[in-house]
C-alpha positions in Angstrom: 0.0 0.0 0.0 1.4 3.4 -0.6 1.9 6.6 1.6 -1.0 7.5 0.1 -3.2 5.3 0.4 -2.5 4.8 3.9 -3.4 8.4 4.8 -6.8 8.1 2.7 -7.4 5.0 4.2 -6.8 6.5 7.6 -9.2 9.7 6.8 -11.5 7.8 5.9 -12.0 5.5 9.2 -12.4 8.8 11.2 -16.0 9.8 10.4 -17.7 7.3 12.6 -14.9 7.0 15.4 -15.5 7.6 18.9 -12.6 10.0 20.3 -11.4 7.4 22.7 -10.5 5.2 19.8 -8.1 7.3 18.0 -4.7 5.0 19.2 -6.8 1.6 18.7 -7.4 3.2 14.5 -3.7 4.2 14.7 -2.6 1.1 15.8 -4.1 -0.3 12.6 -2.1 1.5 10.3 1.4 1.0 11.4 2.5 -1.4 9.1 1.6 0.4 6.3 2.8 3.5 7.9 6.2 2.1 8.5 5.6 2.5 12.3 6.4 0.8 15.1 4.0 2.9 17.6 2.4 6.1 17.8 1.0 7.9 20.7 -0.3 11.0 20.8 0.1 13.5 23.4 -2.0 17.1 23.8 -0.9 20.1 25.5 -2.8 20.8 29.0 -5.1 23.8 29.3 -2.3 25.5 31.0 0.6 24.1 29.0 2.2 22.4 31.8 2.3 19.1 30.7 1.9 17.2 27.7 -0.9 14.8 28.4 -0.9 10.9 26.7 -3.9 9.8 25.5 -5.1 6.8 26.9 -4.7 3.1 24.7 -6.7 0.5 26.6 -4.5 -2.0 24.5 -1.0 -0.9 25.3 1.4 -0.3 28.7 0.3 3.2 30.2 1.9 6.0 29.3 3.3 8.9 31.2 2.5 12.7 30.9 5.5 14.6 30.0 6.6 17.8 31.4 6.9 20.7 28.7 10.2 21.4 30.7 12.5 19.2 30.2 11.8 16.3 28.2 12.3 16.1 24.0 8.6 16.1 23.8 8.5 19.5 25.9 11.4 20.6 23.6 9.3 19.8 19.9 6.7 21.5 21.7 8.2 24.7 22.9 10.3 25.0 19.4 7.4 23.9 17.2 10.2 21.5 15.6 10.9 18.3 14.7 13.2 15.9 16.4 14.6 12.8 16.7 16.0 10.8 19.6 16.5 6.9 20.5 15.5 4.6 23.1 15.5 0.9 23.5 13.3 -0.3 21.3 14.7 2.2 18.4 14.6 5.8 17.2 11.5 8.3 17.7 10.2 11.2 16.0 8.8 13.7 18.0 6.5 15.9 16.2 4.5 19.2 16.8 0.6 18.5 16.7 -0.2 22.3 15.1 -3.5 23.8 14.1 -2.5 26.7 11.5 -0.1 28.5 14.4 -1.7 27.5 17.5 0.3 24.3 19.1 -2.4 21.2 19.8 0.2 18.8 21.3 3.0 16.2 20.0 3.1 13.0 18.2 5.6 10.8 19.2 6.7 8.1 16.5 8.7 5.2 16.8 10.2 3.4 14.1 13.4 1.6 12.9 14.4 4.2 10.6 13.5 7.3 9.6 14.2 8.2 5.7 12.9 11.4 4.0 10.4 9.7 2.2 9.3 8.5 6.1 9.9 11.9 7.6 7.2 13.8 5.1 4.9 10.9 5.9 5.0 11.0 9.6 4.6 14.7 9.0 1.5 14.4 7.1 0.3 12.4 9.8 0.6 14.6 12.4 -1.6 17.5 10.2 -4.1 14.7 9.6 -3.9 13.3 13.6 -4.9 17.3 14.6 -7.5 17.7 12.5 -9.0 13.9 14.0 -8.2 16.0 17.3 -10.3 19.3 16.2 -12.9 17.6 14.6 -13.7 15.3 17.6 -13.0 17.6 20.6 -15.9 20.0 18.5 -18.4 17.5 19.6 -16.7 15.2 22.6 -15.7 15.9 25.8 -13.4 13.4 25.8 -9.9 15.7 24.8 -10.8 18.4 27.3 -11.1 16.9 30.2 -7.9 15.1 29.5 -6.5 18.6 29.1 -7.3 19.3 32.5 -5.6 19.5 35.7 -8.4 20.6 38.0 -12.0 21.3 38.1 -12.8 24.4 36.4 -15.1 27.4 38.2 -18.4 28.3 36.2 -17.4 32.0 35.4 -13.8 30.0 33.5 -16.2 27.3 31.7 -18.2 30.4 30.9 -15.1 32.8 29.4 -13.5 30.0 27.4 -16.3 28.5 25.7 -16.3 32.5 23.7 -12.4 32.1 23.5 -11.0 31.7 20.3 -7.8 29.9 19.2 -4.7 31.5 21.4 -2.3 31.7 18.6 -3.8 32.6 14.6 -1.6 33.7 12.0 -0.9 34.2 8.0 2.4 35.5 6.3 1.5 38.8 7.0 0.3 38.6 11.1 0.9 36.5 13.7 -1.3 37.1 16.6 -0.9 35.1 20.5 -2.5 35.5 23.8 -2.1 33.9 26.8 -4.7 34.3 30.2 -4.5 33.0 33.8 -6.0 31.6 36.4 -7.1 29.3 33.7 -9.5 27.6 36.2 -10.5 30.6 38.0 -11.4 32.9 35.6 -13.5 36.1 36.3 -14.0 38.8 33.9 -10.8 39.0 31.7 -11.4 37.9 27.8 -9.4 38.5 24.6 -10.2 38.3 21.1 -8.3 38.0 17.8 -9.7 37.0 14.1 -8.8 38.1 10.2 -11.6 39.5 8.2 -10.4 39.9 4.7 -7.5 41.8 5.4 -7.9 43.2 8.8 -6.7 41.7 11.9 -9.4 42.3 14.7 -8.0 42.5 18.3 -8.9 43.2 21.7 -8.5 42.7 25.3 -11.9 43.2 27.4 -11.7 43.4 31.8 -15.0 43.0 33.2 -16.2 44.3 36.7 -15.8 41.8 39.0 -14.6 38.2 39.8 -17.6 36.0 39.4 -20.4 34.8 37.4 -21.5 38.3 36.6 -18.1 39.4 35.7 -18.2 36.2 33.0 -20.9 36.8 31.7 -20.4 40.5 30.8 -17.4 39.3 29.3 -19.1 36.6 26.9 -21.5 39.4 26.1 -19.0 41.9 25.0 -17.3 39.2 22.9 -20.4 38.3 20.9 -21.8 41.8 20.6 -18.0 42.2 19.3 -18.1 39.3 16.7 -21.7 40.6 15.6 -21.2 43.4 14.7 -17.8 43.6 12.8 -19.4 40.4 10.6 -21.9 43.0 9.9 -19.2 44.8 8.8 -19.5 48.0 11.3 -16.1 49.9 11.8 -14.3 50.6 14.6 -16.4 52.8 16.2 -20.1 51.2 15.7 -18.2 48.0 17.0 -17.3 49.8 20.2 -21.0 51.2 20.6 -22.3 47.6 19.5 -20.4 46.4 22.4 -21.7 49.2 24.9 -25.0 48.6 24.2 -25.4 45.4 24.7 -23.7 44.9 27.8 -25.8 47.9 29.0 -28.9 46.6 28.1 -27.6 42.9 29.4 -26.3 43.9 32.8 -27.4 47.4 33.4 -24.8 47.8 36.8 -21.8 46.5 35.2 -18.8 47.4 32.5 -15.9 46.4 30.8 -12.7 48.2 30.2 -11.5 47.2 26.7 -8.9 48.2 23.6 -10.2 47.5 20.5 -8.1 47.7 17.6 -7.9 46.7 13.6 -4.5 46.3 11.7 -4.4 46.7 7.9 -2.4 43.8 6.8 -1.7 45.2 3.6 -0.5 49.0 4.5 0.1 48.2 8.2 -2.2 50.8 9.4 -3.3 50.6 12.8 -6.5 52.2 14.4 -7.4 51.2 17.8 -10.1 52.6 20.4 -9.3 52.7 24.7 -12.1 52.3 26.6 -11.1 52.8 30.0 -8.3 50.5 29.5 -4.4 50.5 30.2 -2.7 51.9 27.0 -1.1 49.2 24.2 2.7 49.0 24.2 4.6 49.2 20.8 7.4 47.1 20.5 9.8 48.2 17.6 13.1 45.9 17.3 14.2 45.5 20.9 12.7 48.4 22.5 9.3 49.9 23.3 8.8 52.8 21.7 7.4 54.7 25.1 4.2 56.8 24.9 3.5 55.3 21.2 0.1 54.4 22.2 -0.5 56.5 24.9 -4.0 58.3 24.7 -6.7 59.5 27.1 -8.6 56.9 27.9 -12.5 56.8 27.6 -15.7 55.3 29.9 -15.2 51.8 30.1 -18.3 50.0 28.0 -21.4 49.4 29.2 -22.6 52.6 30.1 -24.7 53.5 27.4 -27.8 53.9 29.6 -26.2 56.6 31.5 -24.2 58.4 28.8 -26.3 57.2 25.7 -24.4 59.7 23.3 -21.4 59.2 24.2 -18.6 59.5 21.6 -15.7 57.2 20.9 -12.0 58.7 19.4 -10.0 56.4 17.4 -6.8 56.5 17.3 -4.2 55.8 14.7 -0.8 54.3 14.5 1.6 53.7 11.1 3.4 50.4 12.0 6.5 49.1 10.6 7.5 45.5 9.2 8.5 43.5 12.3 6.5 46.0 14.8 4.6 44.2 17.6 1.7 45.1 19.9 0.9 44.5 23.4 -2.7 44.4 24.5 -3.0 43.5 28.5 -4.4 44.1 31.2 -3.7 45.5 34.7 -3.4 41.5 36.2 -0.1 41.4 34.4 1.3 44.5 35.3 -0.3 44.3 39.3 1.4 41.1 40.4 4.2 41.4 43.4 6.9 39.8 44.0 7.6 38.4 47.9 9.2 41.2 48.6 5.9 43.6 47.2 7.5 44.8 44.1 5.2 45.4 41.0 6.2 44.0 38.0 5.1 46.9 36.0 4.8 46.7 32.4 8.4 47.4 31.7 9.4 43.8 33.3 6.6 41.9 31.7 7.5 44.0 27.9 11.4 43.3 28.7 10.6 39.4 29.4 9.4 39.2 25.8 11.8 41.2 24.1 14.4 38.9 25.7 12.7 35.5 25.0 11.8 35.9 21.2 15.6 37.6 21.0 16.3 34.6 21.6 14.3 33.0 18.8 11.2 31.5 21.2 8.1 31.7 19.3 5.7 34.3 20.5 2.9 31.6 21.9 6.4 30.4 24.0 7.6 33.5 25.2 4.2 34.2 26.4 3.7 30.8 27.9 7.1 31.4 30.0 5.7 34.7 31.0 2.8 33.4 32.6 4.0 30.6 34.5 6.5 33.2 35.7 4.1 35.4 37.1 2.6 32.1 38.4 5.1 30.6 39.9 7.8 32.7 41.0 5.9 35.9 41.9 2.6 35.1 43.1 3.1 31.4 44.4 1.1 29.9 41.7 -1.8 32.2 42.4 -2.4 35.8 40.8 -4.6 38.6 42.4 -6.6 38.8 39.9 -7.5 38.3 35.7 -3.8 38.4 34.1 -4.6 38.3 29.8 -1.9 39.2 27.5 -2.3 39.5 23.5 0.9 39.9 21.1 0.5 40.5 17.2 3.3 40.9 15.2 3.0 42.4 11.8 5.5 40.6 9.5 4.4 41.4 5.3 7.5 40.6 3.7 7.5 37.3 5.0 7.6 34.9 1.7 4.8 32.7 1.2 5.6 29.0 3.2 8.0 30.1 5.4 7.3 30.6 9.2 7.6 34.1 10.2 10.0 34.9 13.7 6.1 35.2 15.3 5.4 31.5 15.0 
């Protein structure tokens, strides 16, 4: 049987198959594959670990740190690589939707030719979309993905959430939020219509129910109307209304903004919220995005005709945008001291110095705020969103964002 036909007969077992069976299908392809085993591991909702999926027919499996382990590594480098154990050599390989990392295949096999590395690689696009296409209708993956009971407001702000990481060859987009389980009122938002990037950060009153579900409400009045196609500024008054007329004693700070892929144009609107950083090579450009800021939304029953300024910014190829808020820039050290947004915008510049991706430089951010200065707890909403705008970046190649 060919590579081929493998594949095809592969995506064609999946229509009818129960999550839980994806490593008992797998299993039935490995001599055509060329494989000795697969398994197939999947990031946890707070990329701690990479999580095994259970095979009732095979030993147990562990869950492997992202730290630490070659797994961890594939993960955090969104690369290949290969290693050896006793039973032979194994591909590790990133599980990626478009951008956003899913998880990691491992693959053992005797040998590993070209010819078998493009096939193994084909099977790992084809394994995440078995992934996406299940988890759309199953429970199955996320509860695997997590560590702990989540709190009703959480369930409530992540079933809005889109992907954290999108991205073409001319924007890359990433956010990152925390307490992932505890969740009150923080949200982001990030999508491509034609060619505008859409992006925002909302902070709702509050740390409970309520506070969710003011958040949920500003991201669907936000999704409504720009598929309407309303600018900028109806968005923000689409917004305002409808958590007005849905919870008439709360509000949302936000930053809304829209980035012209082709000319690299930039409008954005503040609503109460703290001001967007601009990150140009390895500095931020201070006071690039500072404006007065404006009622938070929400209060369109009390100030019905209230206007909204936007603001405009001419970025350049390679520029970057921060959108938080105050969670990330609140939390203490021990000692008391704040770490302000210049040591949360220096932590990035560092890491993707370095070459991290931007979904990894964030991800070591936030477990850093987690675990060295708050003791694994944080005071309150911490949400962070990072788009790069990268146009000359030739068509098939990963841009420094990814």
């Amino acid at each position: 049987m060919s590579d081929d036909a493998a594949l095809g007969r592969l995506l064609r077992q999946i229509h009818d198959m129960a999550p839980t069976d994806l490593p008992e299908v797998l299993r039935g392809h490995y001599a055509a594959l060329g494989v000795t085993r697969l398994t197939v591991y999947l990031a946890d909702l707070q990329e701690n670990v990479l999580v095994a999926m259970p095979d009732a027919q095979a030993t147990p499996v562990n869950d492997l740190p992202i730290e630490g382990t070659q797994a961890g590594w594939t993960y955090r480098s969104v690369s290949p690589r290969i290693s050896a154990d006793e039973d032979g050599l194994v591909l590790w390989l990133p599980l990626l939707d478009g951008v956003e990392r899913v998880g990691v295949l491992k693959v053992q096999a005797p040998s590993f030719d070209k010819p078998r590395m493009l096939l193994c690689e084909s099977l790992a696009s084809l394994v995440t979309l078995i992934v996406l296409d299940k988890a759309d209708y199953s429970d199955d993956y996320a509860t695997a993905m997590r560590a702990q009971p989540m709190s009703l407001p959480a369930e409530m702000v992540w079933a809005f959430l889109p992907s954290r990481t999108i991205g073409t060859g001319q924007v890359t987009s990433s956010a990152v939020l925390e307490p992932a389980y505890e969740l009150g009122g923080d949200a982001f938002e990030h999508g491509i219509i034609g060619n505008f990037l859409h992006a925002a950060v909302f902070d709702a009153m509050g740390h409970d129910l309520q506070a969710g579900l003011t958040s949920s409400v500003a991201l669907a009045a936000s999704r409504n109307t720009r598929r309407r196609g309303a600018g900028l500024t109806d968005t923000a008054h689409g917004i305002d209304q409808a958590v007005s007329d849905a919870f008439p004693d709360r509000y949302a700070t936000a930053v809304l903004t829209h980035l012209d892929l082709v000319t690299g144009h930039l409008s954005w609107i503040n609503c109460g919220h703290p001001a967007p950083l601009l990150i140009r090579g390895a500095e931020v450009v201070h006071g690039a995005m500072e404006r007065a800021g404006e009622l938070p939304l929400g209060l369109a029953a009390v100030h019905p005709d209230m206007p909204r300024t936007l603001h405009h910014l001419q970025l350049e190829p390679g520029d970057r945008v921060l959108l938080y808020t105050d969670g990330v820039t609140d939390a203490r050290s021990h000692a008391g001291e704040r770490f302000g947004e210049g040591g949360f915008a220096d932590f990035i510049i560092r890491a993707m110095a370095a070459g991290e991706p931007a979904p990894e430089a964030l991800r070591r951010l936030m477990h850093t705020l987690l675990t060295n200065k708050q003791q694994g707890q944080l005071t309150d909403d911490a949400t962070i969103v990072l788009f790069e705008w990268h146009p000359a970046a030739p068509p098939g190649t990963r841009p420094s964002g990814v």
